[in-house]
C-alpha positions as CSV (number, residue, x, y, z in Angstrom):
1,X,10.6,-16.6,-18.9
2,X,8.2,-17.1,-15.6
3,X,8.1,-13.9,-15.6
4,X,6.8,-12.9,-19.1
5,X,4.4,-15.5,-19.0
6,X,2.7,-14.2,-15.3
7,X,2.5,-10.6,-16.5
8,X,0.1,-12.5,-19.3
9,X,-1.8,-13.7,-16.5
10,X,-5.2,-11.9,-15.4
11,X,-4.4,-13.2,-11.5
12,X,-0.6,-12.1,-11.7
13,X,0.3,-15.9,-10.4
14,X,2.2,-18.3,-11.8
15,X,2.8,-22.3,-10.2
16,X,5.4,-24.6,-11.1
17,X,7.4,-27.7,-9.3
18,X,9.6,-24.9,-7.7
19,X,7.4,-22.7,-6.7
20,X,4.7,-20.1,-7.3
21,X,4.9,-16.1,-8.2
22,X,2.1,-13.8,-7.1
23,X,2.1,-9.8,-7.8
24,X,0.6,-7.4,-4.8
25,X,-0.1,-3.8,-5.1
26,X,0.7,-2.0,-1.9
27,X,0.2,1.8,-1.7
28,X,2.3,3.9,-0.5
29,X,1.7,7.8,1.3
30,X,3.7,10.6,0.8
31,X,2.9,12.9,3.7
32,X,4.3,16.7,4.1
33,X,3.9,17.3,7.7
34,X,3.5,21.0,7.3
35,X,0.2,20.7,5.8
36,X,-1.2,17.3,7.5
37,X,-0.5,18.2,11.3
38,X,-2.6,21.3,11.0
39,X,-5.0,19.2,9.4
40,X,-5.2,16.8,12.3
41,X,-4.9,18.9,15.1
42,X,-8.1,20.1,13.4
43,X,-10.0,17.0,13.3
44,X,-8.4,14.0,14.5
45,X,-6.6,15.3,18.0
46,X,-6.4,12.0,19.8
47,X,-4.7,10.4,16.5
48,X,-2.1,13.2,17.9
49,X,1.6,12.8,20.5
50,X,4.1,14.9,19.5
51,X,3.9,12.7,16.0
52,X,0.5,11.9,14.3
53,X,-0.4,7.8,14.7
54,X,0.1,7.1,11.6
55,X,-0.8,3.4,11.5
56,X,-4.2,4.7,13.1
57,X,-4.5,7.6,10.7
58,X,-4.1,5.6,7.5
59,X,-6.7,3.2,8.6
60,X,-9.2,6.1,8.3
61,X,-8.2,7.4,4.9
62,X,-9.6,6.2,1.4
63,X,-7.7,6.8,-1.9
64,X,-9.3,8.4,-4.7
65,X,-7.2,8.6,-7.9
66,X,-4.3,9.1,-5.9
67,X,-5.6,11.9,-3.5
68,X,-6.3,10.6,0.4
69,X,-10.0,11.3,1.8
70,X,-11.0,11.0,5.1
71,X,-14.1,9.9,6.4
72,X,-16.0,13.1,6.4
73,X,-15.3,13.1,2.5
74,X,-12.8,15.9,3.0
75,X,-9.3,15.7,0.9
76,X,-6.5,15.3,3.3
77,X,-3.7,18.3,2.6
78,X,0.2,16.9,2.8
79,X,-0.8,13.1,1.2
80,X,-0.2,12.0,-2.1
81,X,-1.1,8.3,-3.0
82,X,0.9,6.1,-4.9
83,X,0.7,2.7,-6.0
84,X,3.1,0.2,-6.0
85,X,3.4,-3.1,-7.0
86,X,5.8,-5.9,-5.9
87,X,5.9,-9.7,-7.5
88,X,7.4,-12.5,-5.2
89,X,8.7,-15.5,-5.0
90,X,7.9,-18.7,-2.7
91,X,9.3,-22.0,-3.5
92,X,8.0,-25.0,-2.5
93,X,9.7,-27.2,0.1
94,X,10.4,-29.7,-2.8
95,X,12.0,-26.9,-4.4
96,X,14.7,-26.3,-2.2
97,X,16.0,-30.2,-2.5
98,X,15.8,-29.7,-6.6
């Protein structure tokens, strides 16, 4: 029932006695490495081992409507953005003696 009543919620939280509820969107990158190292070599080499630096990569990129863009405004081949969304839950220390 907590959880019909926080999808009605503009915030996607919910707080009661035992707890609170709260919804995150996360997005998530799909890479094909054929297409991106190429692409990086290019124009990012010191993002570049043997693997491309990810974590340091993905900083750079901006999602539009599910395609990544780098800063240069160029589409990034070998990334497809998608969105996900994940709801919690976090009781309360008073919860956990109820």
């Amino acid at each position: 029932m907590i959880e019909q009543y926080r999808q009605t919620q503009p915030d996607g939280k919910v707080k009661v006695p035992a707890g609170y509820t709260s919804l995150r969107h996360a997005k998530q990158y799909q890479r094909e490495p054929s297409k991106l190292l190429p692409f990086v070599e290019k124009n990012y080499p010191d993002l570049l081992k043997k693997d491309i630096k990810w974590g340091d990569f993905k900083k750079r990129l901006t999602d539009y409507q599910g395609v990544a863009i780098d800063p240069n405004g160029e589409k990034v081949p070998g990334i497809t953005v998608i969105e996900k969304e994940s709801v919690s839950y976090h009781a309360n220390k008073l919860g956990d003696q109820l």
